[in-house]
C-alpha positions as a printed Julia matrix, in Angstrom:
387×3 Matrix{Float64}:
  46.29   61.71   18.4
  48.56   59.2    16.39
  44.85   57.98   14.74
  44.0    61.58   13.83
  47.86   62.05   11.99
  47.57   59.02   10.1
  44.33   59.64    8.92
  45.17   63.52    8.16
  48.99   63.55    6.77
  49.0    59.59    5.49
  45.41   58.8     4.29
  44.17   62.0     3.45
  47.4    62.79    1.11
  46.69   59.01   -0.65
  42.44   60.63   -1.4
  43.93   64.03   -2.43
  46.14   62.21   -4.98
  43.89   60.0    -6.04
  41.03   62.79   -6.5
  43.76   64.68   -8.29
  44.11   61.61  -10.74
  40.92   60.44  -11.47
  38.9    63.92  -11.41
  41.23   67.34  -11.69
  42.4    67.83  -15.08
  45.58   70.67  -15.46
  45.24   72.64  -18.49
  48.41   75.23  -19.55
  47.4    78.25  -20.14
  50.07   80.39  -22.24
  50.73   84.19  -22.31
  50.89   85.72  -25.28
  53.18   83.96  -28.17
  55.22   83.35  -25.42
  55.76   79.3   -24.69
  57.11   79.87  -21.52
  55.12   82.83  -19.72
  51.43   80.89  -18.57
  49.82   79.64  -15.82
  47.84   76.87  -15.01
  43.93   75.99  -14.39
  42.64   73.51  -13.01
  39.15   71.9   -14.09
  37.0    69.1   -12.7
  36.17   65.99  -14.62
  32.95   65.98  -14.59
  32.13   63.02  -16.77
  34.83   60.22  -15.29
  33.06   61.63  -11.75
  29.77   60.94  -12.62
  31.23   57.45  -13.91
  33.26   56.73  -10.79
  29.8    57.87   -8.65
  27.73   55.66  -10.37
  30.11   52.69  -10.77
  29.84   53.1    -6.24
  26.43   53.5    -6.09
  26.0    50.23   -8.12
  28.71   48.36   -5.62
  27.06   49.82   -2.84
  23.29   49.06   -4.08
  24.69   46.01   -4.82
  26.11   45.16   -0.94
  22.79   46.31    0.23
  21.03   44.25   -1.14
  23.4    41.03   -0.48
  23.96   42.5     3.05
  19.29   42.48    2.94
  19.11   39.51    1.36
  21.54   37.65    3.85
  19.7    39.21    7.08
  16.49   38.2     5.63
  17.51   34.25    4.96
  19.17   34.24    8.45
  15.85   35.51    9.75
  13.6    33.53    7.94
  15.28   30.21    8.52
  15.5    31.03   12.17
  11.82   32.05   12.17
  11.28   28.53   10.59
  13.15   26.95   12.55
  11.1    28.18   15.8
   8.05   27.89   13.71
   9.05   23.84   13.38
  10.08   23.55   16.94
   6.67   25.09   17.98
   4.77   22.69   15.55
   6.65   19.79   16.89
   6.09   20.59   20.32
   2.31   20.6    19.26
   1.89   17.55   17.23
   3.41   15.55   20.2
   1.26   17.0    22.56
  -1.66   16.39   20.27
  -0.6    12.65   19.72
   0.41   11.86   23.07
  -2.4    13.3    24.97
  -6.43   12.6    24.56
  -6.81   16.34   23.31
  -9.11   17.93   20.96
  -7.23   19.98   17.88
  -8.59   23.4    18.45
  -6.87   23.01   22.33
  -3.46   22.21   20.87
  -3.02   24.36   17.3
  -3.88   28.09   17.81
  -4.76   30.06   14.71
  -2.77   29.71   12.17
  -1.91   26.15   12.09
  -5.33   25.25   10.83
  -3.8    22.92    7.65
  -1.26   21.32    9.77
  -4.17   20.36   12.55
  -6.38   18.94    9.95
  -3.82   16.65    8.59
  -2.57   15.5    11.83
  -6.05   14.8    12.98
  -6.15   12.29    9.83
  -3.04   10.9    10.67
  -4.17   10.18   14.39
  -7.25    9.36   13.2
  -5.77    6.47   10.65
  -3.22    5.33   13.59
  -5.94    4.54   16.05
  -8.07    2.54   13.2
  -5.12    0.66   12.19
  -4.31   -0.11   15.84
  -7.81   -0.81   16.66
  -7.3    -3.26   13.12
  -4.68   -4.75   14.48
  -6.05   -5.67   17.99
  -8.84   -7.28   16.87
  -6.57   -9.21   14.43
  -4.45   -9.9    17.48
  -7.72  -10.79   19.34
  -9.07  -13.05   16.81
  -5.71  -15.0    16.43
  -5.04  -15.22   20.63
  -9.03  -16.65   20.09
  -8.3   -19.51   17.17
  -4.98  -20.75   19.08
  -6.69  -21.01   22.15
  -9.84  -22.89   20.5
  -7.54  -24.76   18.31
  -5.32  -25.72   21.24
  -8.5   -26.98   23.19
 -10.11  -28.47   20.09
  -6.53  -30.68   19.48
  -7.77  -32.51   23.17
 -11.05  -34.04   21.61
  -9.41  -35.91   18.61
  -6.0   -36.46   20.4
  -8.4   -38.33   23.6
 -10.58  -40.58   21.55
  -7.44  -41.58   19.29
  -5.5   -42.83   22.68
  -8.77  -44.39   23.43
  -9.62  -46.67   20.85
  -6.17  -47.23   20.3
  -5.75  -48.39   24.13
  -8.77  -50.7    24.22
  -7.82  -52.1    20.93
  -4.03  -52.97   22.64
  -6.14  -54.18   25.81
  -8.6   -56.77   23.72
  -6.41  -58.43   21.49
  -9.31  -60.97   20.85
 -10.9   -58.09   20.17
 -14.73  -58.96   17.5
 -13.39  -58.26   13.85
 -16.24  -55.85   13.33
 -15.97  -54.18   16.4
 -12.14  -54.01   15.86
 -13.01  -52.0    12.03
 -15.6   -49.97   14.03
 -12.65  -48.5    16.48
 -10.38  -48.6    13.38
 -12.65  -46.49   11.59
 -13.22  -43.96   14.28
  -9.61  -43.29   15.47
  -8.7   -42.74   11.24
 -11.44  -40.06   11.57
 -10.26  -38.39   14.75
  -6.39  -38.8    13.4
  -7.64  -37.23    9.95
  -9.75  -34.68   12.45
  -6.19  -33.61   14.39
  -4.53  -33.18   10.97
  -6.3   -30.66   10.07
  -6.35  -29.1    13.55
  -2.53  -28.85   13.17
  -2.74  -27.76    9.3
  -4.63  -24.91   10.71
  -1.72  -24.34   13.12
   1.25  -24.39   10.01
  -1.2   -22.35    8.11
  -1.34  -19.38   10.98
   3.13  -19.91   11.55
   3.57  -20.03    7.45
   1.3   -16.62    7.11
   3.14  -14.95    9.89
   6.57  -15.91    8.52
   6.32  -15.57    4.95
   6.78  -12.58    2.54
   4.58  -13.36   -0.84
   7.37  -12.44   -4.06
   5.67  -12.58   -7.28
   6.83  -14.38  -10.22
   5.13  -13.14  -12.89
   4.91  -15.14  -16.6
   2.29  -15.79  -18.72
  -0.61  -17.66  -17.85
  -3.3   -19.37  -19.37
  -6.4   -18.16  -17.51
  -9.0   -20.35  -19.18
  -7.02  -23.55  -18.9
  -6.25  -22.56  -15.26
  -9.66  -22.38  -14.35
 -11.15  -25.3   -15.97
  -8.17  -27.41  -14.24
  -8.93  -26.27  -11.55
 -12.67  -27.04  -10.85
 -11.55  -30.19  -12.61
  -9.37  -30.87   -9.24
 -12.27  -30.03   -6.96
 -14.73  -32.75   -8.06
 -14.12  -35.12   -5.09
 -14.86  -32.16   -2.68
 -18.09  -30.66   -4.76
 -19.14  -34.84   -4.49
 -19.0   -34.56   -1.09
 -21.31  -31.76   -1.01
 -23.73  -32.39   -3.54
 -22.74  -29.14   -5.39
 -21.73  -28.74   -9.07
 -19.59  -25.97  -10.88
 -21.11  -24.2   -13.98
 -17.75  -22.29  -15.59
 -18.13  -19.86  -18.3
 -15.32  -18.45  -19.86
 -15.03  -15.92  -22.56
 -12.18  -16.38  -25.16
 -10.26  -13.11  -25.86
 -10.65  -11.05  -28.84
  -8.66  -13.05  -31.25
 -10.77  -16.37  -30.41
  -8.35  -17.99  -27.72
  -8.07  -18.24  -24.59
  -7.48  -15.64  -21.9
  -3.72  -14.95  -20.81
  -2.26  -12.5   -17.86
   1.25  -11.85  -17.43
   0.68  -13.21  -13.65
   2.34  -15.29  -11.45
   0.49  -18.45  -11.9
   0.76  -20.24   -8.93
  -0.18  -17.94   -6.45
  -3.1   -16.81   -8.45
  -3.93  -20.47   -8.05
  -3.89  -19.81   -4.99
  -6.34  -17.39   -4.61
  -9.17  -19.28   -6.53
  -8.64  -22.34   -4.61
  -9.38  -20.3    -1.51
 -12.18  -19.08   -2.83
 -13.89  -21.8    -4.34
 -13.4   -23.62   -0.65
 -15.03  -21.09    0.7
 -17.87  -21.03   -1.39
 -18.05  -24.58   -1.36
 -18.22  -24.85    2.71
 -20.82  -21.92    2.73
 -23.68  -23.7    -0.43
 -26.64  -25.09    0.14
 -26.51  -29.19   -1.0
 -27.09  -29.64   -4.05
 -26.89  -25.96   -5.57
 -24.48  -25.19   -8.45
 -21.54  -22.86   -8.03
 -20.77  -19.94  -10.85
 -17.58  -19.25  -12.17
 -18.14  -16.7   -14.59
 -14.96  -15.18  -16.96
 -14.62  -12.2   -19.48
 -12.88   -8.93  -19.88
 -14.18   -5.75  -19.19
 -12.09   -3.02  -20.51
  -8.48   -3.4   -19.66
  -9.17   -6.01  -16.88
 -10.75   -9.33  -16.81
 -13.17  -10.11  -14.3
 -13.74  -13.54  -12.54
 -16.56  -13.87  -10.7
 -17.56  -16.74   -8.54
 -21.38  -17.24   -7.14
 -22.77  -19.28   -4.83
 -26.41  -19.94   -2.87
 -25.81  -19.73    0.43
 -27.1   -18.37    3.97
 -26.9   -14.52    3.33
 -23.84  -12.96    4.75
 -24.85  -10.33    7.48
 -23.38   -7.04    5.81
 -20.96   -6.17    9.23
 -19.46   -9.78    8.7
 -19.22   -8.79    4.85
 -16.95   -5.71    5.84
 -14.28   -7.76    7.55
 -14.29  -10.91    5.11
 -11.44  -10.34    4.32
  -9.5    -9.29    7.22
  -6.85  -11.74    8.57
  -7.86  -14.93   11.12
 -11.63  -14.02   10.44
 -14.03  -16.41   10.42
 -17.88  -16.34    9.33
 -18.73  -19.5    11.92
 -18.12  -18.07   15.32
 -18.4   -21.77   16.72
 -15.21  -24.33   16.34
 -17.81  -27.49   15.94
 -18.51  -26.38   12.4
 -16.06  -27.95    9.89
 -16.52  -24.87    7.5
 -13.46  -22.38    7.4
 -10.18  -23.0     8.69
  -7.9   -20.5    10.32
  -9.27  -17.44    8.65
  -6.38  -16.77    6.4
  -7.49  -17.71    2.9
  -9.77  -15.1     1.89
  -6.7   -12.17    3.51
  -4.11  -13.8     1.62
  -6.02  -14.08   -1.74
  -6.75  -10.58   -1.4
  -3.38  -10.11   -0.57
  -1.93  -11.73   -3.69
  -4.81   -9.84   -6.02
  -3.48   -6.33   -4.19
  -0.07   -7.48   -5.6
  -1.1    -7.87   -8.73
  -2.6    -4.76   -9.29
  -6.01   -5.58   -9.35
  -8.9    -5.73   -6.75
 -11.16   -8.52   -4.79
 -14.71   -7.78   -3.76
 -17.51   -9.54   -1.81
 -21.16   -8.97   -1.97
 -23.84  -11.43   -0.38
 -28.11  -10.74   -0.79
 -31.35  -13.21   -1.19
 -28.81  -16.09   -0.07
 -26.22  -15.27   -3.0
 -22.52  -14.55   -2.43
 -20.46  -13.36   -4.91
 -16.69  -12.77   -4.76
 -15.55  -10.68   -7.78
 -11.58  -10.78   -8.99
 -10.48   -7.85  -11.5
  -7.21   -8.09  -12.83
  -5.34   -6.08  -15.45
  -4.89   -7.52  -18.67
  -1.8    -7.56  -20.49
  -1.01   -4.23  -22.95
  -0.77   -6.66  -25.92
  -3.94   -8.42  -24.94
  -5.81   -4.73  -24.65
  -4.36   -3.48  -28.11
  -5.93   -6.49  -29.63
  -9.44   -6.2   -27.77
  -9.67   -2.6   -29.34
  -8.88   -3.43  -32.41
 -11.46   -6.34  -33.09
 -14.04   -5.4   -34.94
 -16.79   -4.14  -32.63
 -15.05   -4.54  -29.47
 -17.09   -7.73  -29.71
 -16.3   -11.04  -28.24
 -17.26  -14.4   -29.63
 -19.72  -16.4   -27.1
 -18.38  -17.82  -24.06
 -17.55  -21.36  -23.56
 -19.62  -23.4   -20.93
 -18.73  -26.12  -18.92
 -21.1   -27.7   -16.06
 -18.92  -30.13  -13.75
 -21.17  -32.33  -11.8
């Protein structure tokens, strides 16, 4: 009752006025000549109504469709939100649990089971990587660990009888003294191999990048591995092409570690030649990149052996009696520095030839002046055979 009176005597009085205002217009209507004899009409505003109506209809057209467009966010992100829930609930089934995709993702959810399937898919290689990297490296402790007992043994020996026999032959005594330097020199590089596996594992490789004189770097460096290409009866042919302006080939590299990397290769293809066979090192641009290429003859590498070359603590001698390798790291971490540097390292082995090809990215200023040379021609290589 008290509701009904306020909205009959209080708020309808407060419309009536205001309808009064805004859309009634009073008009005088005289009598005669007479000023004060009239009455009065009363006449709608039509015009100001329509303007008032369609002023609402915009506010309330308006609210709509905020008051739509609210409901339909709230929706949608609680559709999406169940939608996620559902997907994640899926996913960790799928990875958790040896399941086929079509038994986990109903229709529907075809593009998100395809890309999880890669995912999984790349997870269980790289897992499956690194076991057998964790496999080989449990292997070359264990071998190096038992292979430290050989050398170790016959140094105690000699050295023993040699403190027991004082009075000891001369020659016999250089005999002994020879073999125990060869066993000592034997266990050196036994635990080299072990530093080599502790340095890998601990280090992170930073680049420091200047420039470099490729051409020098390379002729140095088969310079410094004459005593070792002696030992094997192998010599080094080196050709390298000058750039386009007639000198030698720069990178804006970090010199050092690329150092690095063709030291572990040439060791490599040193310890795999034949005696007496010569070793290419081949040098020139191609394009933006320069491309170093280094051949050897060899026993041909079988092409499954080929594929993991390059893969951390692996070695091509599957026997520890073989002084060839070391402890599998040097052809991973020159790849490793190459990867760094933007460019890419290769293997390829047929009719007893192995080739490891090196492509790095020349610098922009190095490029600019290759295109512009007349041609694109470069002048003949320089060749130097290292016996």
């Amino acid at each position: 009752m008290i509701l009904y009176q306020f909205l009959d005597r209080i708020l309808n009085g407060v419309m009536r006025e205001w309808i009064e205002r805004n859309f009634i217009y009073t008009e005088w209507i005289p009598l005669g000549d007479a000023a004060v004899d009239g009455y009065y009409i009363q006449t709608v505003n039509w015009w100001n109504l329509k303007r008032k109506l369609f002023t609402g209809l915009l506010i309330l057209v308006a609210a709509v469709v905020v008051l739509v467009r609210t409901v339909s966010i709230l929706y949608a992100s609680r559709q999406v939100k169940a939608a996620m829930r559902s997907a994640g609930r899926m996913i960790e089934d799928y990875m958790r649990h040896d399941r086929e995709a079509l038994e986990v993702f109903p229709q529907g959810y075809e593009e998100i089971s395809v890309r999880i399937v890669e995912i999984k898919a790349d997870m269980q290689r790289k897992e499956q990587m690194l076991r057998e990297e964790a496999s080989r490296k449990n292997d070359l402790i264990t071998y190096l660990a038992h292979d430290l007992k050989t050398p170790l043994t016959s140094v105690i020996g000699y050295l023993s009888l040699m403190d027991e026999a004082p009075d000891m032959p001369a020659s016999q005594r250089a005999k002994y003294v020879h073999i125990t330097l060869d066993k000592a020199l034997r266990l050196e590089k036994l635990i080299n191999e072990f530093f080599e596996i502790t340095r890998y594992n601990l280090q992170t490789i930073a680049l420091e990048k200047e420039t470099v004189n490729l051409s020098f770097m390379l002729e140095q460096m088969t310079d410094e591995f004459y005593p070792l290409l002696s030992d094997h009866g192998n010599t080094i042919r080196l050709e390298v092409e000058p750039d386009a302006s007639g000198g030698p080939l720069t990178l804006y590299a970090d010199g050092e570690k690329l150092a690095r990397v063709f030291n572990n290769i040439l060791k490599n293809a040193i310890a795999y030649s034949y005696p007496g066979t010569a070793i290419a090192v081949e040098c020139r641009t191609v394009g933006d990149f320069v491309r170093i290429e280094v051949s050897n003859r060899g026993r041909t590498i079988p092409p499954h052996k080929l594929e993991a070359i390059f893969e951390k603590f692996f070695r091509l001698d599957d026997a520890r009696a073989t002084n060839t390798g070391g402890a599998g790291l040097g052809l991973a971490i020159a790849k490793e520095i190459v990867t760094l540097h933007d460019g890419s390292i290769t293997a390829a082995s047929e009719d007893e030839v192995t080739s490891f090809l090196v492509e790095l990215p020349l610098p922009a200023k190095t490029i600019t002046a290759s295109r512009r040379a007349p041609g694109n021609t470069l002048p003949s290589a320089q060749s130097t055979a290292l016996k």
